[in-house]
N, C-alpha and C positions, 0 to 999 in steps of 0.2 A: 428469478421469480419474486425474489421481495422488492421487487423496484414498484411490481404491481401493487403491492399495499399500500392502501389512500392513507398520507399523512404522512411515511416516511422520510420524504424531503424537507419537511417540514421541521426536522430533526438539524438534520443535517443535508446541504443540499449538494455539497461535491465530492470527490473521494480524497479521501485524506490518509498516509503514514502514518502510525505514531509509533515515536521513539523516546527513547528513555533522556534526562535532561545532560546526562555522562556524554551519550554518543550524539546527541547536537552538540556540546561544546565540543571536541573532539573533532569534530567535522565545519564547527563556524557557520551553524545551520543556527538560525530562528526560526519561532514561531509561525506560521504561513510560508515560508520559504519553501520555492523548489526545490527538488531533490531529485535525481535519477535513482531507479533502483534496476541494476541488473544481474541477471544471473546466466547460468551456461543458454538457459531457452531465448531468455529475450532480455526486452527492456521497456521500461516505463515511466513518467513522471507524476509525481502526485505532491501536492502538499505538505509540511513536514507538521505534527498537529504532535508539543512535546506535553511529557505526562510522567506519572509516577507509576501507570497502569502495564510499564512493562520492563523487564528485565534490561539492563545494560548489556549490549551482545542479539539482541530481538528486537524486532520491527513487528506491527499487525497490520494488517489494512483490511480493511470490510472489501466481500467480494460481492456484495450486491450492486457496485455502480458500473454499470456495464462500461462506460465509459474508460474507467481506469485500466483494465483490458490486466488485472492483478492475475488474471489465468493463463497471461504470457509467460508469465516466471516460474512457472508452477507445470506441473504433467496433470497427464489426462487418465492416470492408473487408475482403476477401481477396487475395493477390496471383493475379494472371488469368493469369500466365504458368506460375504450377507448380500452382496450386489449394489452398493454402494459407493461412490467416488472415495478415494482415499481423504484422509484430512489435507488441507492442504500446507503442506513444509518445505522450504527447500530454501539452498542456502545464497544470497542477496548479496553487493557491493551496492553501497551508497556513496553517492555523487553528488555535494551542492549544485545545483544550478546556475553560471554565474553568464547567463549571455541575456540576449537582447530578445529572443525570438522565444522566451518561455512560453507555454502554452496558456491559451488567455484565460482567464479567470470566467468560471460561472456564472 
């Protein structure tokens, strides 16, 4: 629903990872670089977008680019006491991307 808001592309126009500057080096990951992130549900590639905004050990990704399909990795639990989607948590393996056939840019 916030892909509907006029101007949010505007922002920012593709979905992006961001990781801590610890676990890009650690992985041989820059800036713009692809990345798999998988976990027991699925898999997906996104951007690696590095930062000071997150703990070493965490990843973020915004779930408003329907595209990024970041609700592969993640359940569809609700919280039963207010009827609400649970937050969404769950625990990730990160993968450089190192082939020819990445997914093409925006």
């Amino acid at each position: 629903m916030t892909m509907r808001e006029d101007g949010i592309l505007d922002k920012q126009e593709e979905p992006f990872v961001e990781m801590s500057p610890e676990d890009a080096a650690s992985l041989g990951v820059a800036e713009g670089d692809w990345v798999r992130l998988v976990s027991r549900r699925g898999e997906i590639q996104a951007r690696a977008a590095i930062g000071d905004r997150v703990y070493p050990g965490l990843v973020w990704m915004a779930l408003h680019f329907a595209e990024s399909r970041v609700n592969l990795l993640t359940n569809d639990v609700g919280d039963s006491l207010i009827g609400i989607p649970e937050y969404k948590v769950c625990a990730i393996r990160i993968e450089p991307v190192r082939s020819a056939l990445q997914p093409a840019a925006r």
